[in-house]
N, C-alpha and C positions, 0 to 999 in steps of 0.2 A: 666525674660521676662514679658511684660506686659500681659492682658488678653486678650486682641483685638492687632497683632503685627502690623496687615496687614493695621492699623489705624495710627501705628509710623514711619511707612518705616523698621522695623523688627528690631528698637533698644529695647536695655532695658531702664526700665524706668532712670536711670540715664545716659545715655547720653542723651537721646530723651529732657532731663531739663536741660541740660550743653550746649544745641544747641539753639541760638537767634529764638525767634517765634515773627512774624510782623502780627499783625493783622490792618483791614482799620474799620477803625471808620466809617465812612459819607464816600459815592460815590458821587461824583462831577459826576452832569450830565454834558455828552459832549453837547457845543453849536455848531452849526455849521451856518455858515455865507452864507446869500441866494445867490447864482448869480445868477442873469440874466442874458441870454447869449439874443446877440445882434443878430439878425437876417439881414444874411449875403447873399447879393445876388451873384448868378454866373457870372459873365461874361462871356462874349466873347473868352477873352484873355485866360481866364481859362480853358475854356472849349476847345480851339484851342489846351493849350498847354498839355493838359490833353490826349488828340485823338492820339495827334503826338507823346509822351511819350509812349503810350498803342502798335502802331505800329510798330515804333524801336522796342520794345519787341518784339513783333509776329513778327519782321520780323529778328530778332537775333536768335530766336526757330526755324522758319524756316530754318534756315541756313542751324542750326546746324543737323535739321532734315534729311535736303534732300541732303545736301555736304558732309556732314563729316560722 
């Protein structure tokens, strides 16, 4: 066994050199690409269909709350 195991993964020293070692030369820094996000106004529509969406729910909770 080698001197330090817990360095090998607890082989001996010949497998521990009969197993492929990958070492990375140079680290490629990640680039990452800017967005700008486009500033997005609410409507009307959205916000109508948004209210009415919201209420079917409360009022499906309800239902369930006080009927059933």
């Amino acid at each position: 066994m080698s001197e330090e195991p817990h360095l090998r993964a607890y082989l001996c020293d010949e497998c521990w050199n009969a197993i492929p070692h990958f070492q990375v030369k140079t680290v490629q820094a990640v680039q990452r690409k800017v967005v700008k996000k486009k500033s997005r106004e609410i409507s009307w529509k959205d916000i109508t269909l948004y209210t009415i969406g919201n209420i079917l729910c409360l009022g499906v909770i309800a239902y369930y709350l006080w009927f059933k």
